[in-house]
C-alpha positions as CSV (number, residue, x, y, z in Angstrom):
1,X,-1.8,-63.0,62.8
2,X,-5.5,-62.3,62.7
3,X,-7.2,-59.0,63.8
4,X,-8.0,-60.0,67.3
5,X,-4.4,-60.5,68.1
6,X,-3.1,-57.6,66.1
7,X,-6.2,-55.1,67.9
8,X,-4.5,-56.8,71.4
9,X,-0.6,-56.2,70.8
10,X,-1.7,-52.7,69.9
11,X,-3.4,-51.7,72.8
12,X,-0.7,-53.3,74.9
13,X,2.0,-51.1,73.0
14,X,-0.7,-48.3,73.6
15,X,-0.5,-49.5,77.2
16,X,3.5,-49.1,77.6
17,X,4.0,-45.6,75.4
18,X,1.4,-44.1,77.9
19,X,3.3,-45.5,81.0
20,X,6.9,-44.5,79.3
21,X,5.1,-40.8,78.8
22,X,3.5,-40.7,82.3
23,X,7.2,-41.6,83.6
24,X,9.3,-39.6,81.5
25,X,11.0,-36.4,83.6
26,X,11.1,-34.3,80.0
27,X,7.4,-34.2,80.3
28,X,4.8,-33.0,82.4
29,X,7.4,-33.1,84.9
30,X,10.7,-31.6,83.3
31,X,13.3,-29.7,86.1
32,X,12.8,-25.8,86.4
33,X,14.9,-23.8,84.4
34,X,18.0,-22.8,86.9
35,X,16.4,-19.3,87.8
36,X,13.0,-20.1,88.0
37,X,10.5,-16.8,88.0
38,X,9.1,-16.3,91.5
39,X,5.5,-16.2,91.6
40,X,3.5,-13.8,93.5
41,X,2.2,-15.4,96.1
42,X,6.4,-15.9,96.7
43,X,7.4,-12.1,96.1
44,X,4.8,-11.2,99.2
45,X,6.7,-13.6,101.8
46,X,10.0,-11.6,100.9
47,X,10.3,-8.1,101.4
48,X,12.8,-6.2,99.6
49,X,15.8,-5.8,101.5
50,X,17.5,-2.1,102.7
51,X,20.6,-1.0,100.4
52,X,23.3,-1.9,103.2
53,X,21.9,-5.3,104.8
54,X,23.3,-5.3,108.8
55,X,24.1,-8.5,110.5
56,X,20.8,-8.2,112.0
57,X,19.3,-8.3,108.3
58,X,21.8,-11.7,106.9
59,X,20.4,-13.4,109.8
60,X,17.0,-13.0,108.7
61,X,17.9,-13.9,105.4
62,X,19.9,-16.6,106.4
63,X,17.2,-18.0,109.1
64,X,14.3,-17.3,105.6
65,X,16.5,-19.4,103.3
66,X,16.9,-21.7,105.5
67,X,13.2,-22.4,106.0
68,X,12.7,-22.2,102.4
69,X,15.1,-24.7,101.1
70,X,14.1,-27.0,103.5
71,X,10.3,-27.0,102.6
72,X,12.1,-27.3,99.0
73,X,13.9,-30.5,100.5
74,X,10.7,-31.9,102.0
75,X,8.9,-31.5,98.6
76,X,11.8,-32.6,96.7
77,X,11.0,-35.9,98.9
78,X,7.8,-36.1,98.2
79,X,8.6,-35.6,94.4
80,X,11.2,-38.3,94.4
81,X,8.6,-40.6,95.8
82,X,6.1,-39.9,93.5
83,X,8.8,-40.8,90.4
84,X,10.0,-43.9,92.4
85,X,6.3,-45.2,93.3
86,X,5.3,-44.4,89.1
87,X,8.1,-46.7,88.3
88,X,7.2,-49.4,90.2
89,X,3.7,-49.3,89.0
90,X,4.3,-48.5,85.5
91,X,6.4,-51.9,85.2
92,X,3.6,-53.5,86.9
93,X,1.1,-52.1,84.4
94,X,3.7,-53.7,81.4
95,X,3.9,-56.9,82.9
96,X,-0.2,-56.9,83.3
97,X,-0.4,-55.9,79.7
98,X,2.0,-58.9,78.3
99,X,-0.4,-61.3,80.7
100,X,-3.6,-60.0,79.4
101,X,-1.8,-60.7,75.5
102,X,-0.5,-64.1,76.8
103,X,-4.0,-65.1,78.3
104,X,-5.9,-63.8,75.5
105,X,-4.3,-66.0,72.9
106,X,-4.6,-69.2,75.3
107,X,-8.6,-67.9,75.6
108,X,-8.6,-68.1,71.2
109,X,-6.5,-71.5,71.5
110,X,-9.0,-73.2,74.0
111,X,-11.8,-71.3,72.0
112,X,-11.1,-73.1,68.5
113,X,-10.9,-76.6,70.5
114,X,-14.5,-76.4,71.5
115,X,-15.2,-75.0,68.5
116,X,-13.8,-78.2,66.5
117,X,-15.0,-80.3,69.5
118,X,-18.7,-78.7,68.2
119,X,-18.1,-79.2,64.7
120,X,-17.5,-83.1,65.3
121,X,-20.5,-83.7,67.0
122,X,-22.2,-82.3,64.3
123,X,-20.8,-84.3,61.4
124,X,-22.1,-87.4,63.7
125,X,-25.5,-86.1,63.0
126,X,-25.8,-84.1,66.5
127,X,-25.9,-87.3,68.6
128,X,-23.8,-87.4,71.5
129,X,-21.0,-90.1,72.0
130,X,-23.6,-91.7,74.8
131,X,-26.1,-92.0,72.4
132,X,-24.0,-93.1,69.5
133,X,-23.1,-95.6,71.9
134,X,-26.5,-97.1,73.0
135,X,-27.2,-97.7,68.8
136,X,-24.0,-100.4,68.5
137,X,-25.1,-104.0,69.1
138,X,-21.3,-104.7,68.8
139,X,-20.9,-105.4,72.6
140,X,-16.5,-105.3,72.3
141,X,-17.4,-101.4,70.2
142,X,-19.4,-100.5,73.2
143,X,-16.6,-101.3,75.7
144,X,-14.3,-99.5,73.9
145,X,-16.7,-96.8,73.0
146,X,-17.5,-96.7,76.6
147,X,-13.8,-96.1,77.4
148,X,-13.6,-92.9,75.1
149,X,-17.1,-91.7,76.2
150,X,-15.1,-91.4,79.8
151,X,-12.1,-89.8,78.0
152,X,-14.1,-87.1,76.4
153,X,-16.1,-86.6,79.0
154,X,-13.0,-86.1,81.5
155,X,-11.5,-83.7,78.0
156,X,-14.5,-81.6,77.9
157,X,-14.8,-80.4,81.6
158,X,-10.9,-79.8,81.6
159,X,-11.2,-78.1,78.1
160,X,-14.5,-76.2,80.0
161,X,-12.7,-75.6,83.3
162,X,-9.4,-74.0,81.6
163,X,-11.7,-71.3,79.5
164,X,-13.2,-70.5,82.7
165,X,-10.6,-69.9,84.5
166,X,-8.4,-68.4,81.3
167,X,-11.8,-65.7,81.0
168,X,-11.3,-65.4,85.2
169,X,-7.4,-64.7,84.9
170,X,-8.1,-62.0,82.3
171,X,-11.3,-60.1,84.2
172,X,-8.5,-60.2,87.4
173,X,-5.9,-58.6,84.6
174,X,-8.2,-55.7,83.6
175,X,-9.0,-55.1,86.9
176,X,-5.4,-54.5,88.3
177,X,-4.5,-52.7,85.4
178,X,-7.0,-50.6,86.3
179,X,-6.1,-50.1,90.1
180,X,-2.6,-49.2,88.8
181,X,-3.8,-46.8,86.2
182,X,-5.6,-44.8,89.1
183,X,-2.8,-45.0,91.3
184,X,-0.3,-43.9,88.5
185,X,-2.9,-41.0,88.1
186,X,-2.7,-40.1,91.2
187,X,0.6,-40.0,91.8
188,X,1.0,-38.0,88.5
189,X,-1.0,-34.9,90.5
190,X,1.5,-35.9,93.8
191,X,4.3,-35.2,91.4
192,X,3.0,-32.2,89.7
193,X,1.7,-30.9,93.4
194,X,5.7,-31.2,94.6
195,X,7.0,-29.9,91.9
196,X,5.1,-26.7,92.1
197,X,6.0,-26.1,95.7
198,X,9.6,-27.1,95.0
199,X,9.7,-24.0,92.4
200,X,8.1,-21.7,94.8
201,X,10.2,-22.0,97.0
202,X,13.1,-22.3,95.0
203,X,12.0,-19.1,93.5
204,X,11.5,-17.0,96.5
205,X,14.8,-18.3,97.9
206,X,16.2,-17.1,94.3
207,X,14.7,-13.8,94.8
208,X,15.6,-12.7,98.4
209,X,19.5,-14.0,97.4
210,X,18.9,-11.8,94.2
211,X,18.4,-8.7,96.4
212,X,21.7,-9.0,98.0
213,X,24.7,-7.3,97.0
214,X,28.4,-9.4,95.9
215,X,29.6,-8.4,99.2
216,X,26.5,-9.1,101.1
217,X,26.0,-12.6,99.6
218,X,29.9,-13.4,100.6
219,X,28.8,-12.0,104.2
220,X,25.9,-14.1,104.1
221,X,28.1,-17.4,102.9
222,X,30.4,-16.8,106.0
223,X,27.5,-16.5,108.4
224,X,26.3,-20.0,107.2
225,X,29.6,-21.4,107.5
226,X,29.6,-19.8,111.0
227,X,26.5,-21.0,112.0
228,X,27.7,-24.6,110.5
229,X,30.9,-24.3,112.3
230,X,29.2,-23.7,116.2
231,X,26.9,-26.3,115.5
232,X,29.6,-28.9,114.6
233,X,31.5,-27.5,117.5
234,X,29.0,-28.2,119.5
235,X,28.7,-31.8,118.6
236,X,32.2,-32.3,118.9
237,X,32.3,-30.7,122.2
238,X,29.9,-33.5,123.7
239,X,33.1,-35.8,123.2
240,X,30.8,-38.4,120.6
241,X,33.6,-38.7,118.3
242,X,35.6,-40.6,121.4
243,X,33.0,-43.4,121.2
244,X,33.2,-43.5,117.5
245,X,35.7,-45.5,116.1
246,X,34.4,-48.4,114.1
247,X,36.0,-49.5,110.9
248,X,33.6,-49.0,107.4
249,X,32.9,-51.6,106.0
250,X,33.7,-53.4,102.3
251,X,30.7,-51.6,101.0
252,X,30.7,-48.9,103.1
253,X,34.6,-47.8,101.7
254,X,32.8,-48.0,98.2
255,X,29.9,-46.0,99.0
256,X,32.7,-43.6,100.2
257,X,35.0,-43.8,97.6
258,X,31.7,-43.1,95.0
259,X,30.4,-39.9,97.2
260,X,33.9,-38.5,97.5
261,X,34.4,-38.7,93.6
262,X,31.1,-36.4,93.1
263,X,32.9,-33.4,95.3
264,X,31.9,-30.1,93.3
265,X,29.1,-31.7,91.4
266,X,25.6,-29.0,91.3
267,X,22.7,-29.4,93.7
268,X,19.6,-30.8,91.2
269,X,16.3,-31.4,92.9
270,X,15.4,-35.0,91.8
271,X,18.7,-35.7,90.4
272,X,20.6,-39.1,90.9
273,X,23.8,-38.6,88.9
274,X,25.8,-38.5,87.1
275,X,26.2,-34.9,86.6
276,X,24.0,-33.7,89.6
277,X,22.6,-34.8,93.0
278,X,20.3,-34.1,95.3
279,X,20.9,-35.2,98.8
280,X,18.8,-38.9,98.5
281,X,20.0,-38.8,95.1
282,X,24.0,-38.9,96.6
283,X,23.6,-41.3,99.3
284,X,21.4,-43.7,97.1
285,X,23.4,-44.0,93.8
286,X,26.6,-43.7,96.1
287,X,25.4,-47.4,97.9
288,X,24.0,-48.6,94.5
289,X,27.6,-48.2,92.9
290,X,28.3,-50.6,96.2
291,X,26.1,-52.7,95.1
292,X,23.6,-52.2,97.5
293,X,19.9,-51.2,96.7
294,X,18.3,-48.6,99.5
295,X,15.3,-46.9,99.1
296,X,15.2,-43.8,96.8
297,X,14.4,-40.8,99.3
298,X,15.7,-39.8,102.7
299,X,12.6,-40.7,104.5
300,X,12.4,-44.1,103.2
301,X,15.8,-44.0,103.9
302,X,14.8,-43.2,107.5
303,X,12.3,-45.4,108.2
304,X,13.4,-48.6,106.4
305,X,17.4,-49.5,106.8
306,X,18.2,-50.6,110.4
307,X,19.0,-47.8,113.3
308,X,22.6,-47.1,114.4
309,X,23.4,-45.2,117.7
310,X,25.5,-42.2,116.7
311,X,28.4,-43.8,119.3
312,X,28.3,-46.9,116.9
313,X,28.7,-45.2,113.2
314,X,31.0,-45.8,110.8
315,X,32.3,-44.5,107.4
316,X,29.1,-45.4,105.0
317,X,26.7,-45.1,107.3
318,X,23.8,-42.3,106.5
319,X,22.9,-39.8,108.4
320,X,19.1,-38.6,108.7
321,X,18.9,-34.6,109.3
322,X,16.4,-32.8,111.3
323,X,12.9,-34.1,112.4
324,X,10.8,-35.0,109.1
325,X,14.0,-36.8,107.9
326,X,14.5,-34.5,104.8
327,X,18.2,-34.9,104.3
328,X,20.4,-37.2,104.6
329,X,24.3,-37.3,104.3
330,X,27.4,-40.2,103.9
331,X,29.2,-40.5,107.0
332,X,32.9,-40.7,106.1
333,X,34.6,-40.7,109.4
334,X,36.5,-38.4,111.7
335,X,33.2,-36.3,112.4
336,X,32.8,-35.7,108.9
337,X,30.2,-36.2,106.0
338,X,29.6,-35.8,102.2
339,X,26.7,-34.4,101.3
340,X,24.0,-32.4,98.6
341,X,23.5,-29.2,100.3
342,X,20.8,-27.9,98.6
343,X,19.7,-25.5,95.4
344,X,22.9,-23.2,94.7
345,X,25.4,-25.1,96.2
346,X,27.8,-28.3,95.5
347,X,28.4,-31.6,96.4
348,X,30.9,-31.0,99.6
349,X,32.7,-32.1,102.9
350,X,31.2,-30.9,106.1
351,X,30.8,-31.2,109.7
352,X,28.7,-34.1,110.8
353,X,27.0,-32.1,113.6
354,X,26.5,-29.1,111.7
355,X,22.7,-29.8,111.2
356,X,20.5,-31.3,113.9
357,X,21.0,-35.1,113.5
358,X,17.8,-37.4,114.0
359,X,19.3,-40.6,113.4
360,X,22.0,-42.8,111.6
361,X,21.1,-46.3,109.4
362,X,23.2,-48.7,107.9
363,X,22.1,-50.0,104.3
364,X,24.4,-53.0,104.7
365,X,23.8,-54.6,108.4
C-alpha cells in the first residue's frame, strides 16, 4: 500500500478514535459521583434548616425539592439529547470518513489511467491519434483508425468527467465532515452545559435532604406520598378510569412486562439500563425490548409518537408529565404507572394522576 493510502486510512482511524472519545460517557462527560459536592452558588438557595422542622418547614422542603429535581429532569433532557444527537452524527462522520478513503483510491485509480493514457502518446512521438491518422495513405488503416480516434475520444472525456466528478464527491466529503465536526462540538458544550446544571441541582437537593434529621426525612417521604396520593385521588375522582378500558396491545404487554421487571432498580440521570434508569431511559429501553424504536427523551417522546386522549389509553401507552414534557411514565392499567422517579429514589408503581398529566402517546399506533 503506498504512503498516500496508508497517510488516508490513518487519518480516517484518527477520524473515528476522536468521535468514539467525543461520545464516550467515561470522559468529559462521566455521571457525578452519588453525593455530588454542592457548589456555592447552590448552598445560597438553601438555607439551613431549624433543629425540629414543623409541617410548615417539610412543605417548603418538599415544594424546593420538587422544583429542584425537576430543573434536574429538564436538564437531564437536554443532556440525553445532546448524547443521542452526538451519536447520530458521530456515525455520520465514520461513514464520511470510509467515503472520503473509498473516493480517494478511485481518484489514484482514474489518476494512473491518464497517467498511462499520457505516457502512450508520448512513445508515438507526441502526435495525437488525429494526426497519426492524417500521415497513413492506407485508406482501410484510416477507417479503422478513424473508428478508435472516436473510441478514445469518447474514453478520454469519460476517463475526464469521472476525475472531475471523483475530485467533486470528495470537496462535498470534507465539507460535511466538517459541518458535523462543528455540530458534534457544539453539542459537546450542550452536554457539558446540562451536565453542570444537572449536578447543581442534584447537589443542592442533596444538601437541603442532608439537613434533615431520620425522622424528619421519613416525615418528609410521607408528605410526598400524601401529596401523590390527593393528586391521584383527584384524578380518579373525575371518573376517567370509567372511560378507560382498552386492552394493551402485543407490544404494549412487552413493554409492560420489561418495565415491571426493573421495579427497585436506582434513579441514574442518563441511564438506559440495565442496572439504572432514568425516566426516558425506562420507557425507551422498555419499548425497545418490544421491539419498537422511540425517540430517546421524554420530549421527543412528546412531540413525535401519535396523541392519545387519556379516555382512550391503554397498558403501554406513555404518559408525558407536566408542561415542558420532562417525564414520562409506562401506563400499565387500572390508573396505574411504572416509572423513574427521580435522583434518590427507585424504579416503582404509582398513581397515574399523581403528577399533572400533559398528554399520552402511543409508540405502536
Amino acid at each position: 500500500m503506498g504512503t498516500g493510502k496508508r497517510g488516508l486510512l490513518a487519518a480516517a482511524v484518527t477520524v473515528v478514535c476522536a468521535v468514539t472519545v467525543l461520545g464516550a460517557p467515561g470522559t468529559a462527560f462521566a455521571s457525578p459521583s452519588p453525593t455530588p459536592s454542592a457548589s456555592a452558588s447552590a448552598s445560597s438557595t438553601t438555607p439551613p434548616l431549624p433543629s425540629t422542622a414543623s409541617n410548615k418547614d417539610l412543605e417548603l422542603v418538599r415544594t424546593k425539592l420538587e422544583a429542584l429535581y425537576h430543573d434536574a429532569a429538564v436538564a437531564t433532557d437536554a443532556y440525553n439529547a445532546a448524547e443521542e444527537a452526538a451519536k447520530k452524527q458521530s456515525a455520520e462522520i465514520v461513514e464520511l470518513a470510509k467515503k472520503i478513503v473509498a473516493g480517494q483510491e478511485k481518484l489514484d485509480d482514474l489518476k494512473d489511467r491518464a497517467g498511462a493514457a499520457a505516457r502512450a502518446q508520448y512513445r508515438t512521438g507526441g502526435l495525437p491519434d488525429e494526426a497519426q491518422l492524417m500521415l497513413t495513405d492506407d485508406p482501410s488503416e484510416f477507417l479503422d483508425g478513424a473508428g478508435r480516434v472516436l473510441q478514445g475520444q469518447r474514453a478520454t472525456k469519460g476517463l475526464i468527467g469521472e476525475l472531475t466528478r471523483t475530485q467533486q464527491d470528495l470537496e462535498q466529503y470534507s465539507k460535511d465532515a466538517s459541518t458535523q465536526w462543528q455540530k458534534l462540538e457544539a453539542g459537546r458544550k450542550t452536554k457539558a452545559a446540562a451536565q453542570k446544571k444537572i449536578e447543581k441541582q442534584i447537589a443542592a437537593a442533596e444538601k437541603l435532604e442532608s439537613q434533615l434529621e431520620k425522622k424528619e426525612k421519613e416525615r418528609l417521604e410521607q408528605l410526598e406520598a400524601q401529596v401523590a396520593l390527593e393528586a391521584q385521588t383527584a384524578w380518579l375522582d373525575t371518573g376517567v378510569l370509567d372511560e378507560i378500558n382498552s386492552a394493551a396491545s402485543v407490544q404494549g404487554k412487552k413493554a409492560v412486562q420489561f418495565a415491571t421487571a426493573q421495579i427497585g432498580k436506582p434513579y441514574v440521570w442518563g441511564a438506559e439500563g440495565p442496572d439504572s434508569f432514568d425516566c426516558s431511559g425506562l420507557t425507551s429501553e422498555a419499548w425497545r425490548s418490544a421491539g419498537q424504536a422511540i425517540p430517546r427523551t421524554s420530549q421527543e417522546q412528546w412531540k413525535q409518537l401519535p396523541h392519545i386522549a387519556v379516555e382512550d389509553m391503554r397498558p403501554g401507552d406513555l404518559i408525558i408529565y407536566f408542561d415542558d414534557a420532562s417525564h414520562v411514565a409506562l401506563y400499565v392499567g387500572d390508573g396505574a404507572i411504572i416509572h423513574a422517579p427521580r435522583p434518590g429514589r427507585t424504579v416503582t408503581l404509582a398513581g397515574a394522576g399523581s403528577m399533572p398529566i400533559l398528554g399520552v402517546v402511543r409508540p405502536d399506533v
